[in-house]
C-alpha angles and dihedrals in degrees: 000000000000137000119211122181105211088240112075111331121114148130111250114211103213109208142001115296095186160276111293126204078184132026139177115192100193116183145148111228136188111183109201101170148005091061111177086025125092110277115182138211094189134344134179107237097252132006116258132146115314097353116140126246107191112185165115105276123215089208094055095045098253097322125160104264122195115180137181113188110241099003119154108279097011147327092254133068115171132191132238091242128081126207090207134114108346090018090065121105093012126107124243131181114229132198132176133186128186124171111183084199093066086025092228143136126194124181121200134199129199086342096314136120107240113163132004120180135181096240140139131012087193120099119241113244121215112209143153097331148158132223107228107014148039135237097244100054132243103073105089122153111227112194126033137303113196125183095018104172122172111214126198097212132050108270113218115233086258092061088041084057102050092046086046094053095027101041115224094283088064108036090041102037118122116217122210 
């Protein structure tokens, strides 16, 4: 796990990794601080076509946000949960899938399917980017993220779940 103190800590992605038709974003969180601010999971440094904003939203109250600029009916999808008052200092497993070939996003908390919206067509793209934080400032995330795996397909809720209960070691460990 990391701690990161909503100030200046992040983890800078250095250059692009790609353009995704399907993508899981899997990760632990604690959120200690900056509660009602923008806190990120990952965010591509700028906003440009296509690129990904993956985050706790103010307007929302704290929702799961995941944006991609320009995408078909809007740049923003929210879930239903929100990681505010009782929900800080807790940890909570996240998980969220978008296929721009269903053109679908589900978001999933502890396990558990929360929301799940018809949204997008365009592909996400990962590019320089920071977790935690976001290049334009703001945005830090103050508490830990642990497990945070980036999948370049869209994981069905029995995988979520298995990453959720095994841990990545397990679920992704190779045996001899």
């Amino acid at each position: 796990a990391i701690d990161l103190n909503g100030t200046n800590g992040w983890i800078a992605i250095p250059k692009k990794i790609g353009a995704f038709q399907a993508i899981t974003f899997s990760h632990w969180v604690q959120s200690t601080g900056r509660e009602g601010q923008w806190r990120a999971f990952f965010n591509n440094d700028g906003w440009k076509a296509g690129d990904i904003h993956y985050q706790l939203a103010p307007s929302g109250q704290g929702k799961v946000e995941f944006s991609i600029n320009g995408n078909p009916g809007g740049n923003d999808q929210f879930a239903n949960f929100s990681v505010s008052g009782k929900e800080m200092n807790k940890w909570i497993y996240i998980a969220t899938a978008y296929s721009a070939n269903e053109k679908k996003i589900r978001f999933y908390i502890n396990g558990e399917l929360d929301a799940e919206n018809n949204w997008g067509g365009n592909e996400g793209v990962l590019d320089v980017a920071r977790i935690g934080s976001w290049s334009g400032g703001g945005r830090e995330w103050q508490g830990m993220l642990d497990d945070f795996v980036i999948f370049n397909v869209v994981l069905p809720q029995a995988d979520i779940k298995t990453l959720m209960n095994d841990g990545l070691e397990k679920t992704l460990s190779v045996q001899p």
